[in-house]
PDB file of N, CA, C and O in Angstrom:
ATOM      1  N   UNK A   1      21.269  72.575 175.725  1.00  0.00           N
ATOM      2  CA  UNK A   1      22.510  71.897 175.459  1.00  0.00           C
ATOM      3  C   UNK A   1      22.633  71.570 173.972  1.00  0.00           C
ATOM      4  O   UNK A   1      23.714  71.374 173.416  1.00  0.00           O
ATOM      5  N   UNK A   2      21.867  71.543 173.587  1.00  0.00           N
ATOM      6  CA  UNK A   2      21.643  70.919 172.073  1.00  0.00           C
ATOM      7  C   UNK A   2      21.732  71.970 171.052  1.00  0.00           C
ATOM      8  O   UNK A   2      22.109  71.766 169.898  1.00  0.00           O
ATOM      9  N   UNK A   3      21.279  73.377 171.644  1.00  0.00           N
ATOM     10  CA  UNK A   3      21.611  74.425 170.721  1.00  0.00           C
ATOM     11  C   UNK A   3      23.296  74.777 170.759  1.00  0.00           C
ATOM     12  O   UNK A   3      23.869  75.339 169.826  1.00  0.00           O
ATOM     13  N   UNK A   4      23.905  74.377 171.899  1.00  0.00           N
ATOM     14  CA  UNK A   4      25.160  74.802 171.819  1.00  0.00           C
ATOM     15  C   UNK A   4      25.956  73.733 170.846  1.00  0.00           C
ATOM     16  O   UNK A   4      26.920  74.186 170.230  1.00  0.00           O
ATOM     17  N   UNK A   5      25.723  72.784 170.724  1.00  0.00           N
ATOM     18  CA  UNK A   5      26.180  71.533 170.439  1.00  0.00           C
ATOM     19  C   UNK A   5      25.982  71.992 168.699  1.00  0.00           C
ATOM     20  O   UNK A   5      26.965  71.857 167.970  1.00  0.00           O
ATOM     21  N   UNK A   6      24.897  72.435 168.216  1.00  0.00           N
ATOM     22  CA  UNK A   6      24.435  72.538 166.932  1.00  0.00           C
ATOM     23  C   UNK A   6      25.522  74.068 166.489  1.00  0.00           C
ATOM     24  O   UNK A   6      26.075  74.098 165.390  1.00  0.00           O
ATOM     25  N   UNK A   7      25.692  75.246 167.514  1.00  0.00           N
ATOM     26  CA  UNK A   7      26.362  76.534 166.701  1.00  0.00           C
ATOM     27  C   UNK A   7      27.642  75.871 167.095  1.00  0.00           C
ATOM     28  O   UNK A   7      28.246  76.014 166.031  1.00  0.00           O
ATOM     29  N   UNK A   8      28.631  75.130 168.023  1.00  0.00           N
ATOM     30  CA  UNK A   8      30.139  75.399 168.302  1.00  0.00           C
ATOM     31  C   UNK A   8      30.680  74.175 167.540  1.00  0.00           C
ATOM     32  O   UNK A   8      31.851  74.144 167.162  1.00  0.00           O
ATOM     33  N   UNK A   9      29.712  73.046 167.292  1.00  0.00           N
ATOM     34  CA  UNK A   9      30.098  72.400 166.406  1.00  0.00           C
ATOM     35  C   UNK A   9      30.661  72.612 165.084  1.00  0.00           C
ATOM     36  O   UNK A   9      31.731  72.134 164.708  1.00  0.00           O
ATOM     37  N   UNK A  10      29.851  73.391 164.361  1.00  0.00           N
ATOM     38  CA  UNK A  10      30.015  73.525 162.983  1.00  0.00           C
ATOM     39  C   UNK A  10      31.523  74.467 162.922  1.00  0.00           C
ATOM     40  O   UNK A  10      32.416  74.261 162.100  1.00  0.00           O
ATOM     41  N   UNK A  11      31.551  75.575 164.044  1.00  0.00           N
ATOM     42  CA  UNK A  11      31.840  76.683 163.965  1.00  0.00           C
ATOM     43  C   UNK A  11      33.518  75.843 164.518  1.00  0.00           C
ATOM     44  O   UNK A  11      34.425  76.219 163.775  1.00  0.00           O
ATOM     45  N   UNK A  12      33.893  75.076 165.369  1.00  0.00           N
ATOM     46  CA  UNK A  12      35.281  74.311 165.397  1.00  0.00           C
ATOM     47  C   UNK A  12      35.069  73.317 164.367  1.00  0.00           C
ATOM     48  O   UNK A  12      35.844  72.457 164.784  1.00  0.00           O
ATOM     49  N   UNK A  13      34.507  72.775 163.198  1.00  0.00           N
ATOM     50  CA  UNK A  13      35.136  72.196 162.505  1.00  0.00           C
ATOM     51  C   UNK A  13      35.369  73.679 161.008  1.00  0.00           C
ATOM     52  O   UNK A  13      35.940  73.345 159.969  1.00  0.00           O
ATOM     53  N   UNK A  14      35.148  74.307 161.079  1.00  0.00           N
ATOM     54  CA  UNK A  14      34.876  75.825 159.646  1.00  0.00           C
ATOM     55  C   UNK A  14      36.428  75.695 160.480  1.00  0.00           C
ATOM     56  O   UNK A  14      37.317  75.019 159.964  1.00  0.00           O
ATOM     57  N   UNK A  15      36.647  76.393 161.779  1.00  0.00           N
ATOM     58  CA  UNK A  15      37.970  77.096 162.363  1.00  0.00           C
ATOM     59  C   UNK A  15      39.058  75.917 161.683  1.00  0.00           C
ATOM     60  O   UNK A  15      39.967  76.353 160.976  1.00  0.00           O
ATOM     61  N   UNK A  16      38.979  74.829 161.846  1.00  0.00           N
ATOM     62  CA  UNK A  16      40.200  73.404 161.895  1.00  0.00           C
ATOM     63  C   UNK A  16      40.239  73.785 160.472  1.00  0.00           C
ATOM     64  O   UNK A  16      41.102  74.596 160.134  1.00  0.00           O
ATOM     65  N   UNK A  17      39.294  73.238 159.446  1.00  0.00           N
ATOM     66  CA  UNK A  17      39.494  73.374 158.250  1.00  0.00           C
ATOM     67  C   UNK A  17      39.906  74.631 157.612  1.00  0.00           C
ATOM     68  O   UNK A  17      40.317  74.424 156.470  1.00  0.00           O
ATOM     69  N   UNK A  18      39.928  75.615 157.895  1.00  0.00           N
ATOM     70  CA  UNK A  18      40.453  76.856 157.938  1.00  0.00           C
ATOM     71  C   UNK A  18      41.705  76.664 158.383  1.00  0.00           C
ATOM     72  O   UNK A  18      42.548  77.203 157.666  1.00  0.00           O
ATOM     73  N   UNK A  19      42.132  76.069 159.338  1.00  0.00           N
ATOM     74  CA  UNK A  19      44.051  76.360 159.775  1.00  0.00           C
ATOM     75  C   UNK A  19      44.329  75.045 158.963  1.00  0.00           C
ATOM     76  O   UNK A  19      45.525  74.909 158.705  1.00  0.00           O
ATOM     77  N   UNK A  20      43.463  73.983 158.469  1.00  0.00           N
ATOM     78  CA  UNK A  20      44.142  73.381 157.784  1.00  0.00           C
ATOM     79  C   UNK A  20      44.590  73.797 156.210  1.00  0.00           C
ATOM     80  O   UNK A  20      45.689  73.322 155.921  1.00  0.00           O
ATOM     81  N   UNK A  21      44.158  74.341 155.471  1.00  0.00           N
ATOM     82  CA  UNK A  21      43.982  74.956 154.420  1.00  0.00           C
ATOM     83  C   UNK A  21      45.040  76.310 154.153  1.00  0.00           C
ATOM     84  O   UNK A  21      45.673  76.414 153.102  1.00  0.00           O
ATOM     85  N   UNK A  22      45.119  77.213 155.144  1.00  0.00           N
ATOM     86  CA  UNK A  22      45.822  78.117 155.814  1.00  0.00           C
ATOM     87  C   UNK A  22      47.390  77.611 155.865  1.00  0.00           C
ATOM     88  O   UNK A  22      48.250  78.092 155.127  1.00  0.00           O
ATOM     89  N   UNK A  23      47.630  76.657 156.757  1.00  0.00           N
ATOM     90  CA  UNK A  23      48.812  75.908 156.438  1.00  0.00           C
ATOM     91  C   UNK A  23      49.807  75.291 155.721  1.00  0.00           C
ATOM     92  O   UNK A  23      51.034  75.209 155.752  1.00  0.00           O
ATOM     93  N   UNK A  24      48.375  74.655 154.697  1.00  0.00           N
ATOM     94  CA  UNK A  24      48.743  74.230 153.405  1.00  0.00           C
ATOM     95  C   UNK A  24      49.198  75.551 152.232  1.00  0.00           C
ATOM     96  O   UNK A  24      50.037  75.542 151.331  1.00  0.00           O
ATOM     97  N   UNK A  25      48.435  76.422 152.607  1.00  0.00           N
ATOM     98  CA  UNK A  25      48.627  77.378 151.260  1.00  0.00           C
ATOM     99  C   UNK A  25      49.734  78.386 151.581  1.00  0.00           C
ATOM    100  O   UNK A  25      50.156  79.182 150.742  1.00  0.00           O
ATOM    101  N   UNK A  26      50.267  78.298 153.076  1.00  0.00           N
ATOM    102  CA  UNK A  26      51.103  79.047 153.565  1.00  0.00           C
ATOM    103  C   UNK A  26      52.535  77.915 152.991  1.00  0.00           C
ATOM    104  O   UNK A  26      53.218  78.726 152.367  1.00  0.00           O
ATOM    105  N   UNK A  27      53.161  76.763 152.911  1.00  0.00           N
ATOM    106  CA  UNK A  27      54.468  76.480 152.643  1.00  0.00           C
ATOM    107  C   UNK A  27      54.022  76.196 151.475  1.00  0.00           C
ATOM    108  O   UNK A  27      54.840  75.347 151.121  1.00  0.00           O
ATOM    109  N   UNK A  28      52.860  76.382 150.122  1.00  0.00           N
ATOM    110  CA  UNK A  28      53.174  76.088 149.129  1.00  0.00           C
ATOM    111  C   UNK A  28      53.360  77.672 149.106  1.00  0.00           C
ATOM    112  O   UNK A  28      54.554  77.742 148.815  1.00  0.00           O
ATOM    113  N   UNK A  29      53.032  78.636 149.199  1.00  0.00           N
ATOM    114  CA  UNK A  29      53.264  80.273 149.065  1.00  0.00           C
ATOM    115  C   UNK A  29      55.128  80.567 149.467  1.00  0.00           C
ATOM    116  O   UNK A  29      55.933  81.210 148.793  1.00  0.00           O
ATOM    117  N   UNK A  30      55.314  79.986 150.509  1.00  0.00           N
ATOM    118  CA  UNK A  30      57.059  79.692 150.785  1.00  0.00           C
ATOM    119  C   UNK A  30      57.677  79.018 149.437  1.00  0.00           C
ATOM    120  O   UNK A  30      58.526  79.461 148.664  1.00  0.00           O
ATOM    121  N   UNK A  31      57.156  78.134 149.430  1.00  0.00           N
ATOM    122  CA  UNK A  31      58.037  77.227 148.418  1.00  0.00           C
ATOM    123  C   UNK A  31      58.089  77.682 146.856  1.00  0.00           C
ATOM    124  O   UNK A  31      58.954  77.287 146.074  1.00  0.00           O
ATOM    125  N   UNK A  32      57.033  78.572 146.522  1.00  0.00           N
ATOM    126  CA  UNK A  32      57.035  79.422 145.193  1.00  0.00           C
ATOM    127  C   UNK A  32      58.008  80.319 145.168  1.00  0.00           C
ATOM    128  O   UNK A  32      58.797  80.422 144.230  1.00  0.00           O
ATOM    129  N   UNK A  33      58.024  81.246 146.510  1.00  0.00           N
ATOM    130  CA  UNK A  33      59.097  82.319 146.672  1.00  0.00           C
ATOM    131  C   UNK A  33      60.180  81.858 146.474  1.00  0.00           C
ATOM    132  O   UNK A  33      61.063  82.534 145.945  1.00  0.00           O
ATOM    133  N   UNK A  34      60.389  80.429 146.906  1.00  0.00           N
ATOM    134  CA  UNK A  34      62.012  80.346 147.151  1.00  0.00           C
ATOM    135  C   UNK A  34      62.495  79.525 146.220  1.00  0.00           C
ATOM    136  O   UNK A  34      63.690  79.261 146.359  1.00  0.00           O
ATOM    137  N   UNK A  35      61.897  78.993 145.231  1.00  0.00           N
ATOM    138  CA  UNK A  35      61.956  77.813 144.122  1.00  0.00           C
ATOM    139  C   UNK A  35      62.799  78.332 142.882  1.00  0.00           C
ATOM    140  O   UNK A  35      63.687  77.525 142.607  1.00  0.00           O
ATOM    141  N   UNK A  36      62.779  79.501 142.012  1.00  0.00           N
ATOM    142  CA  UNK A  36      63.350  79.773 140.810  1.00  0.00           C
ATOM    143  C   UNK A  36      64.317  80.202 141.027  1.00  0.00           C
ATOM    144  O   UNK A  36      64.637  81.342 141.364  1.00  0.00           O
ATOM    145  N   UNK A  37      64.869  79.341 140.856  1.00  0.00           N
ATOM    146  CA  UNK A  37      66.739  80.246 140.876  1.00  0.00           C
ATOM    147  C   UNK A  37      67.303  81.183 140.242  1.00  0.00           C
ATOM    148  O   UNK A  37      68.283  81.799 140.662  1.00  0.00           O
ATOM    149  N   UNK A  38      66.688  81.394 139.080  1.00  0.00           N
ATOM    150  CA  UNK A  38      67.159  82.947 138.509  1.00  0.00           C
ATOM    151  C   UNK A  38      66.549  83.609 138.543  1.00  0.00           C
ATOM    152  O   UNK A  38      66.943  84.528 137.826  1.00  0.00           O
ATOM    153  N   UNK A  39      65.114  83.955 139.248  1.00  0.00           N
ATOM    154  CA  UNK A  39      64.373  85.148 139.554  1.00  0.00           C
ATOM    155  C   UNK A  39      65.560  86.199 139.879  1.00  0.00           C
ATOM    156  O   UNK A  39      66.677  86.027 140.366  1.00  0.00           O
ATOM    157  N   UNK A  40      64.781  87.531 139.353  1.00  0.00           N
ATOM    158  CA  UNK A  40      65.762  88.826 139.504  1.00  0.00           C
ATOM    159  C   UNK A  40      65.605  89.660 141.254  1.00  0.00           C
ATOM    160  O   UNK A  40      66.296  90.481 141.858  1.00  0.00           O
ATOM    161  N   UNK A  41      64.182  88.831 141.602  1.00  0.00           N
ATOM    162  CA  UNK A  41      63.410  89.351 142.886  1.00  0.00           C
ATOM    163  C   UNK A  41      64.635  88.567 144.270  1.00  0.00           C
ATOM    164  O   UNK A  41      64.592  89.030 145.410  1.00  0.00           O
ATOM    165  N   UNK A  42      65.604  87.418 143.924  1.00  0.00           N
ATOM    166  CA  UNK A  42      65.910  86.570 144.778  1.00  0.00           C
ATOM    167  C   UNK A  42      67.522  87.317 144.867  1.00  0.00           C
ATOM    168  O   UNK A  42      68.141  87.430 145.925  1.00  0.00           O
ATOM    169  N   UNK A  43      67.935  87.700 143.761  1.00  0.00           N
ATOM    170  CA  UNK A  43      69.588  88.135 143.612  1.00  0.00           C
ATOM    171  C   UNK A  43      69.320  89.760 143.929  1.00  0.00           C
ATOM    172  O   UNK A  43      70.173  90.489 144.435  1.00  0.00           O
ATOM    173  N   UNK A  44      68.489  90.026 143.687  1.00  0.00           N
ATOM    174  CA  UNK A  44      68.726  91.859 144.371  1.00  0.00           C
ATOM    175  C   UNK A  44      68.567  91.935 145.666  1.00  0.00           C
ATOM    176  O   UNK A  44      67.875  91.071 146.206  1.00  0.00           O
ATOM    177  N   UNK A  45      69.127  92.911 146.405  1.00  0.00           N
ATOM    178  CA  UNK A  45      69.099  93.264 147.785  1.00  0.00           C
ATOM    179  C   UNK A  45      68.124  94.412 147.932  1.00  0.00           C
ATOM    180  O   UNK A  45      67.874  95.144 146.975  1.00  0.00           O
ATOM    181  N   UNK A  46      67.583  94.572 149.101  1.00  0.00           N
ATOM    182  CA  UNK A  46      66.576  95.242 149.333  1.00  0.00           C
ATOM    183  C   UNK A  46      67.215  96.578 150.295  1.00  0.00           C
ATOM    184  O   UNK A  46      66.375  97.111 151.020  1.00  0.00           O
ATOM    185  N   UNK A  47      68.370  97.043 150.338  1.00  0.00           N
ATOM    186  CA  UNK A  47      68.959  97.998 151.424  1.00  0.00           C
ATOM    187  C   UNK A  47      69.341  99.159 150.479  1.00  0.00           C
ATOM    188  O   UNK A  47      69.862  98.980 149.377  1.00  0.00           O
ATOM    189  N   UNK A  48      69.001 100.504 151.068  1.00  0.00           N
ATOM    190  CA  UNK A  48      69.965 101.817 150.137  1.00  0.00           C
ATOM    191  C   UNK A  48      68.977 102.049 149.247  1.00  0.00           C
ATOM    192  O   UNK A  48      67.922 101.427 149.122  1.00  0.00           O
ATOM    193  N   UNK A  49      69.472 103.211 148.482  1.00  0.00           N
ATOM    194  CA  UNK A  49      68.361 103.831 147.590  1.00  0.00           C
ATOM    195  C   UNK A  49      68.050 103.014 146.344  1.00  0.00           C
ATOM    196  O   UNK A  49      68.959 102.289 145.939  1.00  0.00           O
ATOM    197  N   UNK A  50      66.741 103.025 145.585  1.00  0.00           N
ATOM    198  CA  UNK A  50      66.152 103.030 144.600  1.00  0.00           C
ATOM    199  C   UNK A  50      66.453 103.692 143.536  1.00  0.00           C
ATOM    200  O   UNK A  50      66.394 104.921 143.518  1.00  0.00           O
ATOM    201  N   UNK A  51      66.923 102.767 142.198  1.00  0.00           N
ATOM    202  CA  UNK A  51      66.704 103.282 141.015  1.00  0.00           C
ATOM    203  C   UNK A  51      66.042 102.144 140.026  1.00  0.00           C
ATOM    204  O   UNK A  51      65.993 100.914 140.029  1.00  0.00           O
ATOM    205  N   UNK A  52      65.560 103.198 139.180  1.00  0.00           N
ATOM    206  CA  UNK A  52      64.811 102.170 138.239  1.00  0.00           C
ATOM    207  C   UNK A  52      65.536 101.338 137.040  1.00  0.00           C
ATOM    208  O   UNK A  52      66.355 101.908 136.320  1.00  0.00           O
ATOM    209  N   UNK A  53      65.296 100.357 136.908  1.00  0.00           N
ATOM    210  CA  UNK A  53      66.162  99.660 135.468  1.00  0.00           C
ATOM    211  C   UNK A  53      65.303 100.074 134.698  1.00  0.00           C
ATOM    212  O   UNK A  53      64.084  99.911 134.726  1.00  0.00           O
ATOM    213  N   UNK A  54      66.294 100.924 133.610  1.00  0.00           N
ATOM    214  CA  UNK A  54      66.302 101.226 132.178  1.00  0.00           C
ATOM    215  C   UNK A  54      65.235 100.324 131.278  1.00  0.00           C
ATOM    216  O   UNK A  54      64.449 100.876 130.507  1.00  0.00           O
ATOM    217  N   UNK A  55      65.281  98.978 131.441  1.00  0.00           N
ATOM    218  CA  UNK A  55      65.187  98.531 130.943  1.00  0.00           C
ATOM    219  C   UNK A  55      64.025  97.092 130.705  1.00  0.00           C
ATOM    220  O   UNK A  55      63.837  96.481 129.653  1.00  0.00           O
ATOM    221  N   UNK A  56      63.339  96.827 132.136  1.00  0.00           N
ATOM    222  CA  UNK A  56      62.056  96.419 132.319  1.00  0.00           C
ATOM    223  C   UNK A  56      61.372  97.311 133.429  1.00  0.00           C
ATOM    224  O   UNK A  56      60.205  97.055 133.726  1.00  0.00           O
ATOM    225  N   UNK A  57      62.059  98.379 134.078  1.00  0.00           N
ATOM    226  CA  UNK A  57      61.422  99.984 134.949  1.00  0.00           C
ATOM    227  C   UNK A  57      61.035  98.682 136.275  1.00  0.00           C
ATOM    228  O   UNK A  57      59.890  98.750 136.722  1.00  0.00           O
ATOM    229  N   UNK A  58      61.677  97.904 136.681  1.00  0.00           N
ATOM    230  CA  UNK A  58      61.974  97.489 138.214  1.00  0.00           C
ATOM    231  C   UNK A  58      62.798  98.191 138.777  1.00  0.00           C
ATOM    232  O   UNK A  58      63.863  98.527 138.259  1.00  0.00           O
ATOM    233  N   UNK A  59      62.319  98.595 140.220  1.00  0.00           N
ATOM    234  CA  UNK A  59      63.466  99.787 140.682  1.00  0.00           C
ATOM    235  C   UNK A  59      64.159  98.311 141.600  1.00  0.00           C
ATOM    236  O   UNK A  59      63.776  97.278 142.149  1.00  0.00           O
ATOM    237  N   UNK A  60      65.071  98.869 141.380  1.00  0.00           N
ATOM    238  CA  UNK A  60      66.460  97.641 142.120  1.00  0.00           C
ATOM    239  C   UNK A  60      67.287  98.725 143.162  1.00  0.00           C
ATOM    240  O   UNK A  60      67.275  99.944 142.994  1.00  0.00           O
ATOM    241  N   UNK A  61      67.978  98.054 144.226  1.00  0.00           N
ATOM    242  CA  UNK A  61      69.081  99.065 144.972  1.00  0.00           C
ATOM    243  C   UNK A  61      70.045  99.213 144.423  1.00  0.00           C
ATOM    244  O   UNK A  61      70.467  98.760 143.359  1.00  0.00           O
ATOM    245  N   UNK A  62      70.586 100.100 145.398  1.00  0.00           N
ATOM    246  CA  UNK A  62      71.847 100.236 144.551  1.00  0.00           C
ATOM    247  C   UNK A  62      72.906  99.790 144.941  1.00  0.00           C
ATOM    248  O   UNK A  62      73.975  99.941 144.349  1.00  0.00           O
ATOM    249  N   UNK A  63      72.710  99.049 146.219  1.00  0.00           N
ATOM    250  CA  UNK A  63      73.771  98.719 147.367  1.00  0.00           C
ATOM    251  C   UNK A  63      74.180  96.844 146.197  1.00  0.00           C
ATOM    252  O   UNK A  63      75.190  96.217 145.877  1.00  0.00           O
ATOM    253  N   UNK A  64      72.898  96.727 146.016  1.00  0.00           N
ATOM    254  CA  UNK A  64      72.742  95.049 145.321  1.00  0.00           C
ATOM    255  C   UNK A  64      72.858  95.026 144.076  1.00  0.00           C
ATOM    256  O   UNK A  64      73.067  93.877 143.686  1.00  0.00           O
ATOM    257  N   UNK A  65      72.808  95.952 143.070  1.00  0.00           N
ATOM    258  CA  UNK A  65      72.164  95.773 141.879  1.00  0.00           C
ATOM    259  C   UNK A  65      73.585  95.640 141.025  1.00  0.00           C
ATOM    260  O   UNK A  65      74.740  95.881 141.376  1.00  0.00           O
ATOM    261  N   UNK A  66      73.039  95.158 139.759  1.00  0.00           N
ATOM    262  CA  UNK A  66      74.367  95.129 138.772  1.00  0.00           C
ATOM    263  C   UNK A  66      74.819  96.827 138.164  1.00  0.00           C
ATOM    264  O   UNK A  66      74.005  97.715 137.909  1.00  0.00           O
ATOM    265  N   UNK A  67      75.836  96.893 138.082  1.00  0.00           N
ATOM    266  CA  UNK A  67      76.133  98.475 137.798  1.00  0.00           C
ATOM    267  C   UNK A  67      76.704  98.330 136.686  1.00  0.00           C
ATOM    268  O   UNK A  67      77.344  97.330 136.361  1.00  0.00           O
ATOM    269  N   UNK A  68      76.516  99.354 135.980  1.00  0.00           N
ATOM    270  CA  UNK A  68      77.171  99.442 134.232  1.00  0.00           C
ATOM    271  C   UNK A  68      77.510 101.299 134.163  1.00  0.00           C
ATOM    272  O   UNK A  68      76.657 102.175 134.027  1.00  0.00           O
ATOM    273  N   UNK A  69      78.470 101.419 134.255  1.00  0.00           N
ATOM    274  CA  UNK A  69      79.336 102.747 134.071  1.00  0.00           C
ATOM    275  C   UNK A  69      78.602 103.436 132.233  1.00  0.00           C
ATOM    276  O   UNK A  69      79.292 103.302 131.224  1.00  0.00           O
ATOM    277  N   UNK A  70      77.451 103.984 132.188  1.00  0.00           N
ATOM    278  CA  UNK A  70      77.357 104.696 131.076  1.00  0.00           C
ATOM    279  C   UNK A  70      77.522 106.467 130.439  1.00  0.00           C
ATOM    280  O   UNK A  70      76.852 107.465 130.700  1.00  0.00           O
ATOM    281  N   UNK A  71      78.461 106.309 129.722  1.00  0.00           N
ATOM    282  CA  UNK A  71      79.053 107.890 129.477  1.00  0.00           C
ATOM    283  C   UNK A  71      78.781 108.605 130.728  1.00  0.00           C
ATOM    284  O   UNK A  71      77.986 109.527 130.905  1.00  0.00           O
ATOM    285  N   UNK A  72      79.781 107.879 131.800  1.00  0.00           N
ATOM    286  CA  UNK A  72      80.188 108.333 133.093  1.00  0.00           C
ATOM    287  C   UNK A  72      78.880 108.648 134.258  1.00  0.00           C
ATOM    288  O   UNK A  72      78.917 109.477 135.167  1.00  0.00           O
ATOM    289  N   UNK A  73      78.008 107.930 133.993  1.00  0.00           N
ATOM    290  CA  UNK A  73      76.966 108.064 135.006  1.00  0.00           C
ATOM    291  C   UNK A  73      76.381 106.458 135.770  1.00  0.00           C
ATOM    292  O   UNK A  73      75.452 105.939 135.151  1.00  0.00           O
ATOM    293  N   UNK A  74      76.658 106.031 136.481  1.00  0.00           N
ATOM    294  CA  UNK A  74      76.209 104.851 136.854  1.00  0.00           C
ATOM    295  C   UNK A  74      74.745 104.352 136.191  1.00  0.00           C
ATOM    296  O   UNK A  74      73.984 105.291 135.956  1.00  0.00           O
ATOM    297  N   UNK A  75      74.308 103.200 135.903  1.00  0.00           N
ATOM    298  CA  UNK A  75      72.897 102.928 135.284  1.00  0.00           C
ATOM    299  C   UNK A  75      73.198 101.439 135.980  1.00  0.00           C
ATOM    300  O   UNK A  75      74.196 100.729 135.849  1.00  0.00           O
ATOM    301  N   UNK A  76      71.570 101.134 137.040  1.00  0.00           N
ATOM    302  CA  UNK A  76      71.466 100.287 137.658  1.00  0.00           C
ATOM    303  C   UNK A  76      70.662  99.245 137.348  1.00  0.00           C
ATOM    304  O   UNK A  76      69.494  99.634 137.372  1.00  0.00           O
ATOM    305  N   UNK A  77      70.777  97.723 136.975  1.00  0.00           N
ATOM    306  CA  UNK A  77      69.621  96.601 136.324  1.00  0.00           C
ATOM    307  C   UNK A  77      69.637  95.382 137.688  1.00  0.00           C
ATOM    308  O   UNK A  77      70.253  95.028 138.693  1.00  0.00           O
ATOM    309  N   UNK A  78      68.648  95.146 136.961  1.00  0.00           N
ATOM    310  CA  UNK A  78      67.926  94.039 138.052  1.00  0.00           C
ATOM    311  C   UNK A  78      68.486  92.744 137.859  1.00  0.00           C
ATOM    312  O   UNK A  78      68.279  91.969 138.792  1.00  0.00           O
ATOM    313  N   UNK A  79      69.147  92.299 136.887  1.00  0.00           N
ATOM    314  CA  UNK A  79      69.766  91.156 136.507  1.00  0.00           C
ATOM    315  C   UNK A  79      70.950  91.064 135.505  1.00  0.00           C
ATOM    316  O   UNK A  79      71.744  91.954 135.813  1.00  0.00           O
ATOM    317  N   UNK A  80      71.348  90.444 134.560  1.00  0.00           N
ATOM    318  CA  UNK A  80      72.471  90.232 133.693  1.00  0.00           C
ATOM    319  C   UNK A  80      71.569  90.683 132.695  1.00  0.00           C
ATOM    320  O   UNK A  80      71.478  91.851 132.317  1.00  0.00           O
ATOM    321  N   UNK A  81      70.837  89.624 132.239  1.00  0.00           N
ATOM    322  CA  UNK A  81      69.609  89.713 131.109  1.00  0.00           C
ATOM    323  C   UNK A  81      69.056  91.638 130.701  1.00  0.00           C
ATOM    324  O   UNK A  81      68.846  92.189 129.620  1.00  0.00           O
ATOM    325  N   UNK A  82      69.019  91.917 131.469  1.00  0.00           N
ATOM    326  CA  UNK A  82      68.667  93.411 131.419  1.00  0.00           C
ATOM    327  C   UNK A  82      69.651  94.283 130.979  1.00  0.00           C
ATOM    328  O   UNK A  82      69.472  95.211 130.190  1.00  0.00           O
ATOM    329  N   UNK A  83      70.933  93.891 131.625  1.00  0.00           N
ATOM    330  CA  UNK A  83      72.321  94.838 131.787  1.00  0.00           C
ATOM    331  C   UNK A  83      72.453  94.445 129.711  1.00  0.00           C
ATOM    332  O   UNK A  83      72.674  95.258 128.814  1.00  0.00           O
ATOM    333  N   UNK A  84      72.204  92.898 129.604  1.00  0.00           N
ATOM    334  CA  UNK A  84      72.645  92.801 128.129  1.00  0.00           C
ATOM    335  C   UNK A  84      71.822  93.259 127.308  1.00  0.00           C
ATOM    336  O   UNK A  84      72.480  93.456 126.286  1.00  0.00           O
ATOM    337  N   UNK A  85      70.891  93.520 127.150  1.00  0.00           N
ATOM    338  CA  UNK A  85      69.128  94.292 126.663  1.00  0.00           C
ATOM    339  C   UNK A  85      69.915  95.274 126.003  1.00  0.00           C
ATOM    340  O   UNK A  85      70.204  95.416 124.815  1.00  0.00           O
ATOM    341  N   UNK A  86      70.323  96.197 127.459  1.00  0.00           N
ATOM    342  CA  UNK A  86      70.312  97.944 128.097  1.00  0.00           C
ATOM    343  C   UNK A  86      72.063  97.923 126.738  1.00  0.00           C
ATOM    344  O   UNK A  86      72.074  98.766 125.840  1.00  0.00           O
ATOM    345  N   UNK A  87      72.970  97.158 126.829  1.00  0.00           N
ATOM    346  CA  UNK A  87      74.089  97.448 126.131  1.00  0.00           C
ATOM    347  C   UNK A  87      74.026  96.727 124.703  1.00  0.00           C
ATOM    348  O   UNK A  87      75.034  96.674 123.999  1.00  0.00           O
ATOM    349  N   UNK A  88      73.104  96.309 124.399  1.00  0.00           N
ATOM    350  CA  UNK A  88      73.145  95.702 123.035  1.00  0.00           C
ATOM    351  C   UNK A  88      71.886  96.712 122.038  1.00  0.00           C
ATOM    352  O   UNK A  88      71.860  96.533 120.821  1.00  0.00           O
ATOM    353  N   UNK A  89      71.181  97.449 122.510  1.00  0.00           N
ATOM    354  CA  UNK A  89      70.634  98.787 121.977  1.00  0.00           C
ATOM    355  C   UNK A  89      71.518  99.497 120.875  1.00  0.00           C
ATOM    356  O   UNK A  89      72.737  99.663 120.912  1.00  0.00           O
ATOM    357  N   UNK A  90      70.796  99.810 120.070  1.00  0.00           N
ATOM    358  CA  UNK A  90      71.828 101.020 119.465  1.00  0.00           C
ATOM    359  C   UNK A  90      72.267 102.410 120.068  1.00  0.00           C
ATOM    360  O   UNK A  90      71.487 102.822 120.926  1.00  0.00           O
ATOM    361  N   UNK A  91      73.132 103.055 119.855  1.00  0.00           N
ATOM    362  CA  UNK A  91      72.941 104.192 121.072  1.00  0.00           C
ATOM    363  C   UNK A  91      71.685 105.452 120.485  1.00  0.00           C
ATOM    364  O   UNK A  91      71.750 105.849 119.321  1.00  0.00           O
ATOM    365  N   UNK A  92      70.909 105.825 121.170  1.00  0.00           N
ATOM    366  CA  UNK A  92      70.172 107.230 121.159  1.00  0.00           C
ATOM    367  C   UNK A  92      70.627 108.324 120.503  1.00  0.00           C
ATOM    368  O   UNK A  92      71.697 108.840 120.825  1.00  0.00           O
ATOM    369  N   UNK A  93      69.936 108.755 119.601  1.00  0.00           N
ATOM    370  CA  UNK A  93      70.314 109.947 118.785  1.00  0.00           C
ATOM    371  C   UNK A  93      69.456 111.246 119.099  1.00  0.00           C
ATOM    372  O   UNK A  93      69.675 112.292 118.490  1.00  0.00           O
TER     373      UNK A  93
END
């Protein structure tokens, strides 16, 4: 009786402290995701094809993303900040 008492003991308080810890690190891990309001990860949509921004090479959708009409070809950014980057460049020679 005493050997069981010595392995299931230790082994339900490791498990408790484990879901306690687990718990804890699970709504501070929520609450990081959902906290910065201008993250570029929170305003893009995740549906439809992939293209990459020009301009930090995050691929964004295209269903979500900001669109900028360049010498007639669509070019897709992950935020405002990027779109102003991508148009304040000099143009390519």
């Amino acid at each position: 009786m005493r050997f069981l008492y010595e392995l299931f003991f230790p082994l339900a308080l490791f498990l408790a402290l484990r879901a306690i810890i687990r718990q804890f690190m699970g709504g501070y891990r929520a609450s990081r995701n959902s906290s910065p309001t201008g993250s570029r990860a929170s305003s893009v949509a995740t549906v439809g094809e992939l293209k990459k921004d020009p301009v930090c090479g995050t691929y964004v959708s295209t269903t979500g993303s900001l669109t900028q009409m360049v010498n007639g070809s669509a070019v897709y950014f992950c935020s405002q900040e990027c779109r102003d980057r991508y148009l304040a460049r000099p143009p390519a020679r």
